[in-house]
VEXGU-289433 format. One line per field, with one value per residue: x, y, z of N, C-alpha, C, O in turn; residue in three letters; chain; residue number from 1. Coordinates in Angstrom, 3 decimals. Each point is the difference from the previous one (the first is absolute). Example, Ala and Ser with C-alpha at 12.3 -4.5 7.8 and 13.67 -1.06 7.14 Angstrom:
<rs>
n_x	c(13.190  -1.386)
n_y	c(-5.690  1.069)
n_z	c(7.800  -1.385)
ca_x	c(-0.890  0.820)
ca_y	c(1.190  1.190)
ca_z	c(0.000  0.060)
c_x	c(0.900  -0.770)
c_y	c(1.200  1.090)
c_z	c(0.000  0.730)
o_x	c(1.036  0.509)
o_y	c(-0.019  1.108)
o_z	c(0.665  0.169)
tortor	c(ALA  SER)
roro	c(A  A)
torlum	c(1  2)
</rs>
This chain:
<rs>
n_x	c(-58.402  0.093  0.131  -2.109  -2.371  -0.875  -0.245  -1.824  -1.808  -0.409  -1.391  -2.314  2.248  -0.067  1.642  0.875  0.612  0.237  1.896  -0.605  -1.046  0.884  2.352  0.040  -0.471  1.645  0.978  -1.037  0.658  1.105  0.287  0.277  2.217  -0.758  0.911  1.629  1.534  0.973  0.815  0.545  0.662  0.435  -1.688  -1.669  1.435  -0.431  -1.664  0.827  0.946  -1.191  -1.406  0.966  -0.016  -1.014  0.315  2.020  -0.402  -0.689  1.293  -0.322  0.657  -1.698  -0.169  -0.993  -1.890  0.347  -0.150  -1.742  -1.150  -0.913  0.220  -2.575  0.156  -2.019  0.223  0.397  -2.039  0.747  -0.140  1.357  1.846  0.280  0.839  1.661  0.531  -0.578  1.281  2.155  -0.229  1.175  -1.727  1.492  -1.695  -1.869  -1.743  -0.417  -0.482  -0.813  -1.266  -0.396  -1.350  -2.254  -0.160  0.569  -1.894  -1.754  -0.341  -1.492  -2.085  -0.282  0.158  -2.690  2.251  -1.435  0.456  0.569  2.279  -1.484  0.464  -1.157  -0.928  -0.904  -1.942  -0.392  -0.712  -1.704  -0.813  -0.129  -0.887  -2.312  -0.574  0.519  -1.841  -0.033  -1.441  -1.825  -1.313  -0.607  -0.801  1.690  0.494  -1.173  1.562  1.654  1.209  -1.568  -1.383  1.296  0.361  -1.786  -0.644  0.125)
n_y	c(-76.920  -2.010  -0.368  -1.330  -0.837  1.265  -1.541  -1.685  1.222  0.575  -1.517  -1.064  -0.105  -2.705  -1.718  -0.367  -1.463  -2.102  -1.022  -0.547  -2.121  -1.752  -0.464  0.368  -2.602  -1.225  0.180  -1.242  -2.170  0.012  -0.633  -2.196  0.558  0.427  1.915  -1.612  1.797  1.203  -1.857  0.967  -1.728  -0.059  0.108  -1.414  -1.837  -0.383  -0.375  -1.562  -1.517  -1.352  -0.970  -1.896  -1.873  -1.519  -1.511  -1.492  -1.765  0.821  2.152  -1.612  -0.078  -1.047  1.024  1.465  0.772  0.181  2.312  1.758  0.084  -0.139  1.900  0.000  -0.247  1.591  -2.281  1.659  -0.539  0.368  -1.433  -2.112  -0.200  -0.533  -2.077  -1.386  0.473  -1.967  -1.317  0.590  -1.158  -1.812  -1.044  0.391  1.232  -0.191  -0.487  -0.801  -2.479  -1.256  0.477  -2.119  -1.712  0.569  -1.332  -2.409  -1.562  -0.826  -1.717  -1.697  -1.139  -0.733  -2.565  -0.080  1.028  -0.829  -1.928  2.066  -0.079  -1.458  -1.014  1.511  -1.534  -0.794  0.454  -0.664  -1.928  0.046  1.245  -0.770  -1.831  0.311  1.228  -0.860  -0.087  -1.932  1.137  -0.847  0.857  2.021  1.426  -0.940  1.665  -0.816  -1.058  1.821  0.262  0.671  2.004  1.470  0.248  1.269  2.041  0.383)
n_z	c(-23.727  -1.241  1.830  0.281  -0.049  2.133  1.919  0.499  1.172  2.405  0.112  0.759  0.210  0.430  -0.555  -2.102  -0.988  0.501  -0.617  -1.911  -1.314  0.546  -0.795  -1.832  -0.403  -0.370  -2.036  -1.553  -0.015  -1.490  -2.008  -0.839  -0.297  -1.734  0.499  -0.214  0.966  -2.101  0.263  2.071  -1.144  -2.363  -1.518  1.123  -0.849  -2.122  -0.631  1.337  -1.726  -1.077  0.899  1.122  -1.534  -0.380  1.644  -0.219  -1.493  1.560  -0.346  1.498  -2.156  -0.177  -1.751  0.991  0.052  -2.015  -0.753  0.714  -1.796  -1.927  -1.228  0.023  -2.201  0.143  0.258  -1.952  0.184  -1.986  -1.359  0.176  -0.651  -2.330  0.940  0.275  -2.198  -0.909  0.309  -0.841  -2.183  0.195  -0.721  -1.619  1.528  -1.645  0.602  1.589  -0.519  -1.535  2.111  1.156  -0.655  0.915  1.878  -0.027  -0.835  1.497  1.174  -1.306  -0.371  1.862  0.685  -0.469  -0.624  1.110  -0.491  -1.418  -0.240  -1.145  2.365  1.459  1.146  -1.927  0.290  1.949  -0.165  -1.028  1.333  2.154  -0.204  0.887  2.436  -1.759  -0.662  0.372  1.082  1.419  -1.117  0.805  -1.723  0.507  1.058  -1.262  0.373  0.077  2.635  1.346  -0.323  0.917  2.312  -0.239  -0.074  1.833)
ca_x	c(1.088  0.516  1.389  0.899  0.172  0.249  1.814  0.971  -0.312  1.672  1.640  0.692  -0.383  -1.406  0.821  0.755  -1.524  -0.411  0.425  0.148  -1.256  -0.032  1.154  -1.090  -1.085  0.373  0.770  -0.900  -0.728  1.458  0.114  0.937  0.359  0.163  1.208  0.505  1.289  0.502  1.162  1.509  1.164  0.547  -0.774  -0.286  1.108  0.639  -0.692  0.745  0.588  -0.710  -0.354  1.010  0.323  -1.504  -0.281  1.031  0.361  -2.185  -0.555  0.475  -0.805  0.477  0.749  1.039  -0.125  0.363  1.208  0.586  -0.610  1.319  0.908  0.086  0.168  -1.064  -0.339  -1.079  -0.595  -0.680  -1.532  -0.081  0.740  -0.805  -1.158  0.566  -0.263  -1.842  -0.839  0.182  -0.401  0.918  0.027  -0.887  -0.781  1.045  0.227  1.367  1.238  -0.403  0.290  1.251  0.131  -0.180  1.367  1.046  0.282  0.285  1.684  0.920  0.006  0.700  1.508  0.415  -0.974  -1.036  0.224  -1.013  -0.054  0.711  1.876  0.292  1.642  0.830  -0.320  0.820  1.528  0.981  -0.085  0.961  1.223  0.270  0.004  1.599  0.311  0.318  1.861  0.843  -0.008  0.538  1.688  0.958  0.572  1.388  0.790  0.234  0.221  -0.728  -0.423  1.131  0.691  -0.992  -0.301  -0.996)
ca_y	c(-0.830  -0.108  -0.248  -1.001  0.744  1.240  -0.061  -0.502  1.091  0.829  -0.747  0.320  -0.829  0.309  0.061  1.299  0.911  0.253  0.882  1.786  0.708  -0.350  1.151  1.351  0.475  -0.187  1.331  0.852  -0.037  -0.046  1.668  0.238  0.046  -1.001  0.146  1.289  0.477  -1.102  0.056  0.978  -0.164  0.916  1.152  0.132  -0.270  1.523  1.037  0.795  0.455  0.503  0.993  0.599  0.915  1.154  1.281  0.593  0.900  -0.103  0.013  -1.226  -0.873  -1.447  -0.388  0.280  -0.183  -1.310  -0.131  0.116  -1.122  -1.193  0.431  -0.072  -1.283  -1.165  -0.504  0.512  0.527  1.221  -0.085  0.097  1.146  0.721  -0.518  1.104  1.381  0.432  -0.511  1.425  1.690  0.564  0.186  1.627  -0.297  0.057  1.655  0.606  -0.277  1.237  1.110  0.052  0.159  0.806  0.703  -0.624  0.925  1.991  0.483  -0.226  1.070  1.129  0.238  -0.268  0.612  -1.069  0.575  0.508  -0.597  -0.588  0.026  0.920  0.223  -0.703  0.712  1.377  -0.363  -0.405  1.246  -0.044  -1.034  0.457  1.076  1.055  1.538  0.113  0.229  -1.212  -1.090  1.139  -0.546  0.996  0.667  -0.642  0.932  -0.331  -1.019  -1.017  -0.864  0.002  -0.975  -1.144  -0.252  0.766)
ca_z	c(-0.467  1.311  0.479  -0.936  -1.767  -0.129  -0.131  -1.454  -1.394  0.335  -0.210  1.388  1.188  0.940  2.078  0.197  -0.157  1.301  0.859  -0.514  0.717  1.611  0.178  -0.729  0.916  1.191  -0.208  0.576  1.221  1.391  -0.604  -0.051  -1.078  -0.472  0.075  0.569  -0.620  0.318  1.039  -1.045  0.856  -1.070  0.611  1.738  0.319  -0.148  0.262  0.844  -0.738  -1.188  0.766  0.657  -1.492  -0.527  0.836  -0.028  -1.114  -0.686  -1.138  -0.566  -0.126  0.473  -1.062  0.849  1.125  -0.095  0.047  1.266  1.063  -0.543  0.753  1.445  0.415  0.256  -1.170  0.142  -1.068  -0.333  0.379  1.466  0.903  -0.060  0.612  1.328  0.072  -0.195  0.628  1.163  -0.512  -0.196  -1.783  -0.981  -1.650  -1.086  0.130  0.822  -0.542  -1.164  0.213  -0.011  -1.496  -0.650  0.450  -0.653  -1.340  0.219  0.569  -0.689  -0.570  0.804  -0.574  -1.541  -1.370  -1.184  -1.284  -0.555  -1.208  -0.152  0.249  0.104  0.350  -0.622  -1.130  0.161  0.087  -1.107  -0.427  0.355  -0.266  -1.442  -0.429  0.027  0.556  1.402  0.260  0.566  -1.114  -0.244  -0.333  0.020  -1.533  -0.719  -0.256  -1.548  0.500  0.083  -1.181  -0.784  0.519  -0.379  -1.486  -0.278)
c_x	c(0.654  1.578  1.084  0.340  0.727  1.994  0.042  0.165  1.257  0.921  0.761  -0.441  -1.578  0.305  0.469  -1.888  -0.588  0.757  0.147  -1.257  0.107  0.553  -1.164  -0.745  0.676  0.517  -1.790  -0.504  1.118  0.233  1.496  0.275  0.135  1.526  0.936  -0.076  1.320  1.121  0.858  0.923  1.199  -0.563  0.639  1.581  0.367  -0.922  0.463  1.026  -0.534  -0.728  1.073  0.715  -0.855  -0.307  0.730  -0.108  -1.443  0.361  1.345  -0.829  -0.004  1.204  1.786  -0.177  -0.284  2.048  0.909  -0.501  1.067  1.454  0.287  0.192  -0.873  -0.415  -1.764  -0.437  -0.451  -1.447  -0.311  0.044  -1.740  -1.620  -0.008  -0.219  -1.055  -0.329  -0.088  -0.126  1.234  0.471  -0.518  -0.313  0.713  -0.366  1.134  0.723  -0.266  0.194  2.072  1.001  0.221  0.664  1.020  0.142  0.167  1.142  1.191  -0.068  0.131  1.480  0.700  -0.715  -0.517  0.779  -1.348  -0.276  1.384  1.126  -0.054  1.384  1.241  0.168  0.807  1.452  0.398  -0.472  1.174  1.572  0.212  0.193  1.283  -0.172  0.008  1.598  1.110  0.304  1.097  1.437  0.880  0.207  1.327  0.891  0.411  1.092  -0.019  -0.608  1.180  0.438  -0.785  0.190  -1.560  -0.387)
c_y	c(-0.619  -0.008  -0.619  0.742  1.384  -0.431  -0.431  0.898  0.697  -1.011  0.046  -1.230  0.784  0.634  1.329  1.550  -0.081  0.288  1.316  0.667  -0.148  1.116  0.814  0.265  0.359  1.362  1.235  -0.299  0.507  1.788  -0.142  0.205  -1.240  -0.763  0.768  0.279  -1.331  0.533  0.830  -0.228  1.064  1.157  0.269  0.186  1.539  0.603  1.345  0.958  0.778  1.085  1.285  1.260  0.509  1.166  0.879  0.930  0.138  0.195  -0.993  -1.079  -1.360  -0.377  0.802  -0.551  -1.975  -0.687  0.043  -1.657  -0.899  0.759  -0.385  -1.665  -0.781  -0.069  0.114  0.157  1.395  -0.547  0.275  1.707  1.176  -0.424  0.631  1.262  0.478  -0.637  0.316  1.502  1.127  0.499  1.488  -0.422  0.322  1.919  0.195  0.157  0.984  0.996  0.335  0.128  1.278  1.734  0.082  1.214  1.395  0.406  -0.061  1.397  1.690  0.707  0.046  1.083  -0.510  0.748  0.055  -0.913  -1.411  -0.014  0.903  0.078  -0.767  1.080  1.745  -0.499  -0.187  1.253  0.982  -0.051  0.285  1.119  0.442  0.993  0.581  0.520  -1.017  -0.888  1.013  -0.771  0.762  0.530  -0.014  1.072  -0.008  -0.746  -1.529  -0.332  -0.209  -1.597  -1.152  -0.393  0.857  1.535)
c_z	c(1.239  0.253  -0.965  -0.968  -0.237  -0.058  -1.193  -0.996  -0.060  -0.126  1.589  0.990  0.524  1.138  0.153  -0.132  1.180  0.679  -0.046  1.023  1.029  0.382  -0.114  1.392  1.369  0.271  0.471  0.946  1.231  -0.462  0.129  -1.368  -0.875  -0.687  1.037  1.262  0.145  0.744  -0.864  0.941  -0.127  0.830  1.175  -0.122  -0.533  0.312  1.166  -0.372  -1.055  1.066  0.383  -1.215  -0.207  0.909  0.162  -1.107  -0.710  -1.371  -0.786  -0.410  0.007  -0.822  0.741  1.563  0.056  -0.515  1.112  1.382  -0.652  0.831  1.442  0.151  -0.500  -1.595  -0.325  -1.430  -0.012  0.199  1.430  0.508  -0.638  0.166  1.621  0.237  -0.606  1.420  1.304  -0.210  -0.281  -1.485  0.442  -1.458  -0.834  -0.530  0.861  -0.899  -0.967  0.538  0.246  -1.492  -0.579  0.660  -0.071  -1.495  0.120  0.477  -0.882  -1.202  0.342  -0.636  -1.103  -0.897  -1.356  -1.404  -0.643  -1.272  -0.188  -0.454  0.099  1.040  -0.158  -1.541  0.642  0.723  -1.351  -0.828  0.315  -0.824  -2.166  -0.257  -0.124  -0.156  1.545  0.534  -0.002  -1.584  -1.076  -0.812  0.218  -1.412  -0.459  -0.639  -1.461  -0.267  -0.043  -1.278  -1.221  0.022  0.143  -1.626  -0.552  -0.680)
o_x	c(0.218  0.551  1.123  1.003  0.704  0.741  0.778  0.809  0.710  1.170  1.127  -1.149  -0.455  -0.511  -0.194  -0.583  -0.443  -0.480  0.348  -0.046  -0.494  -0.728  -0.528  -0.107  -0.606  -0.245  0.009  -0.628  -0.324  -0.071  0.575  -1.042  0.547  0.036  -0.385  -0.876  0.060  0.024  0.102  0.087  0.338  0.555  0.997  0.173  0.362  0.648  -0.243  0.066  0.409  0.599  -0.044  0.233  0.136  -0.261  -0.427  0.135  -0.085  -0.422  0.600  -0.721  1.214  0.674  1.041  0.943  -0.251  0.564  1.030  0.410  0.934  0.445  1.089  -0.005  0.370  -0.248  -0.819  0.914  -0.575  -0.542  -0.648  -0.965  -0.655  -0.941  -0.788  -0.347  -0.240  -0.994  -0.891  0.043  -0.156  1.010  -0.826  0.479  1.183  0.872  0.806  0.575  0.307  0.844  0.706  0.917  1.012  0.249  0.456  0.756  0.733  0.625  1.056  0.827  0.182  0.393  1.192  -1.225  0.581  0.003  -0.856  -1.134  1.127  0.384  0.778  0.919  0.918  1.073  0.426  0.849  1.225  0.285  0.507  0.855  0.902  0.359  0.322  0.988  0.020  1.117  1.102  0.904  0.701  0.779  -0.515  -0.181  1.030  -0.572  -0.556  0.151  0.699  0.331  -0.226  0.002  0.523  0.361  -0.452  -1.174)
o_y	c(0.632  0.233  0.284  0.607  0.109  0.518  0.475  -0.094  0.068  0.366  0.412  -0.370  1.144  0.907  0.705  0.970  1.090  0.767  0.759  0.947  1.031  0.820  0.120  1.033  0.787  0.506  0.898  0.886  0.131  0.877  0.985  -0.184  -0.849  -1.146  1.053  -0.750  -0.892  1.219  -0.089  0.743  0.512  0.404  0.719  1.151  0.797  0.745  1.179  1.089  1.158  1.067  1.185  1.182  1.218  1.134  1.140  1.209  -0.432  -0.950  0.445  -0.475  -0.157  -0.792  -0.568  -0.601  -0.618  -1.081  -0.647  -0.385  -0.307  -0.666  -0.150  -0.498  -1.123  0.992  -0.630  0.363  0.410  0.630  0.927  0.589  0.598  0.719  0.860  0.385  1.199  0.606  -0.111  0.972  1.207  0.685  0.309  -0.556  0.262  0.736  0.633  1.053  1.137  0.569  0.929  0.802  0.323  1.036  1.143  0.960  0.836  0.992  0.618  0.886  0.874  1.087  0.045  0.032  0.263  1.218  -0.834  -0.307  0.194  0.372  0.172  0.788  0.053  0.073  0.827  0.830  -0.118  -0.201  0.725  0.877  -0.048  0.249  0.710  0.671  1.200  -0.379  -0.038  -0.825  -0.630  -0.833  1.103  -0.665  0.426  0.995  -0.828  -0.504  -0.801  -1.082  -0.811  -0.700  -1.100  -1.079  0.000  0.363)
o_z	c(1.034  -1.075  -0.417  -0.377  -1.005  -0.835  -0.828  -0.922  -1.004  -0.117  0.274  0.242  0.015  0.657  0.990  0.485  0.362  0.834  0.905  0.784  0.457  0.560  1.105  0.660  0.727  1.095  0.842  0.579  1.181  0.861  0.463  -0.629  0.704  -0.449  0.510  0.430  0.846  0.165  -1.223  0.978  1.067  1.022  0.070  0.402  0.866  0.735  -0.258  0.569  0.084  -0.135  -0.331  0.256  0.115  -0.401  0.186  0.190  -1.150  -0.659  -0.978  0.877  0.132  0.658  -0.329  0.515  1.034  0.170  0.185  1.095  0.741  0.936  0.553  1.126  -0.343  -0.686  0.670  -0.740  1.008  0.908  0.488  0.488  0.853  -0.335  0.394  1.116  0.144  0.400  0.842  0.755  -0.181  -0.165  0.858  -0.989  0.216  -0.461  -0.682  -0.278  0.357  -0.692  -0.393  -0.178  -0.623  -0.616  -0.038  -0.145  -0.528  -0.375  0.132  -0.214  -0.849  -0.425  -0.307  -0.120  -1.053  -0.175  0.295  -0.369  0.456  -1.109  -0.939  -0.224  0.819  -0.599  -0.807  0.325  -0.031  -1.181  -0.856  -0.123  -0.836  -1.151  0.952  0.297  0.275  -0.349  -0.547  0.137  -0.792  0.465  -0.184  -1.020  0.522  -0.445  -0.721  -1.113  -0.620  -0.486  -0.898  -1.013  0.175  -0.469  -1.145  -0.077)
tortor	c(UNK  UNK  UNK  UNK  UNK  UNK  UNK  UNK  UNK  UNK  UNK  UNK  UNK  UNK  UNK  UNK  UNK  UNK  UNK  UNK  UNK  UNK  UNK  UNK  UNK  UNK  UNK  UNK  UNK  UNK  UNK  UNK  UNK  UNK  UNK  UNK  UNK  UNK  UNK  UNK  UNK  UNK  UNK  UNK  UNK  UNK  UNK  UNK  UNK  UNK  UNK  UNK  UNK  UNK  UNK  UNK  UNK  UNK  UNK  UNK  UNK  UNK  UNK  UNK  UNK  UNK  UNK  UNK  UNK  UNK  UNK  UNK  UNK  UNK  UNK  UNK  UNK  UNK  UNK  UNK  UNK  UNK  UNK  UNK  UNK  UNK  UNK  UNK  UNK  UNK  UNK  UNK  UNK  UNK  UNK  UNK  UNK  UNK  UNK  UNK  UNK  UNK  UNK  UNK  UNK  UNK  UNK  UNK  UNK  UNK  UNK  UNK  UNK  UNK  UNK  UNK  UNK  UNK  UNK  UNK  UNK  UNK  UNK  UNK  UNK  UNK  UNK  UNK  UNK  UNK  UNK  UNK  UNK  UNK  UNK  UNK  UNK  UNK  UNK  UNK  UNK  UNK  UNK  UNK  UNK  UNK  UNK  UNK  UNK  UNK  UNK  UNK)
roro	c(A  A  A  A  A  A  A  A  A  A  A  A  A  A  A  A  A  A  A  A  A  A  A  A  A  A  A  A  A  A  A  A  A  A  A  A  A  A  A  A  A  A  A  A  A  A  A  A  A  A  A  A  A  A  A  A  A  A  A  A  A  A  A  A  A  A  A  A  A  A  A  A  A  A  A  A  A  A  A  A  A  A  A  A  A  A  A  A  A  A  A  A  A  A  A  A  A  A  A  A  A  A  A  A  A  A  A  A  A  A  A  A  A  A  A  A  A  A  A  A  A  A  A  A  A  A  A  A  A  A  A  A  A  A  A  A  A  A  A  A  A  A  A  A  A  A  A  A  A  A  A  A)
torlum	c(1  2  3  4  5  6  7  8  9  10  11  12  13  14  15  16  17  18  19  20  21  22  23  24  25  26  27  28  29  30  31  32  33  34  35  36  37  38  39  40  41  42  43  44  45  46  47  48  49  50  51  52  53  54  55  56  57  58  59  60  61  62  63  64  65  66  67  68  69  70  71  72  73  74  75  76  77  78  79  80  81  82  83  84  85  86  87  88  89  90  91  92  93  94  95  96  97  98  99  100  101  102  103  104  105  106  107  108  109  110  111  112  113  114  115  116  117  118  119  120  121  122  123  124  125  126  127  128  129  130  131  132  133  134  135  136  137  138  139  140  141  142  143  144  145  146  147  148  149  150  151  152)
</rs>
């Protein structure tokens, strides 16, 4: 099939189809990339900073350690700040994070006795509160007095 015919089939400039192929060839003959890298102006400008936080604090992740880079003055995307720190290696995988997670609960639950059964401790505060036979709920005893002068 030839040239002509194969663009008109895709719906594509001839011109643009050869330059695709020229770029193509030129990218393997040189072994350079065929895109890319492009300039990070953003990047190269905070990066000193976004470093400077990450190392300081390792198990911080870009989403704080990008709050602290806006704090420090410099106008920054969360993308940016966590392109910076894969690319310096400064991310912990996401197991860290899950193991940290899952310590968090243990500590929490540490401090806590799991009720056995539902509302069980909303259910013995108002057990409580209904039992009068308890001392404290106790009526005084009334005298013959007293019920005389009531009406009783």
């Amino acid at each position: 099939m030839s040239t002509t015919r194969f663009t008109r089939l895709i719906d594509m400039p001839e011109r643009t189809w050869r330059r695709w192929q020229a770029h193509a060839r030129r990218a393997e003959l040189t072994g350079e990339p065929t895109r890319g890298p492009w300039p990070m102006p953003v990047s190269e400008r905070v990066e000193p900073t976004v470093v400077k936080h990450a190392e300081a604090r390792p198990a911080w992740g870009h989403r704080k350690v990008w709050a602290m880079t806006r704090y420090d003055g410099l106008v920054v995307s969360q993308a940016t700040v966590l392109r910076v720190m894969r690319r310096r290696g400064l991310l912990l995988e996401a197991a860290y994070q899950r193991e940290r997670r899952q310590l968090a609960a243990a500590r929490k639950a540490a401090f806590v006795v799991p009720p056995t059964a539902a509302n069980q401790g909303v259910a013995a505060g108002l057990q409580r509160v209904r039992d009068t036979s308890a001392p404290e709920f106790a009526q005084p005893a009334r005298t013959a007095a007293a019920n005389a002068a009531s009406g009783h």
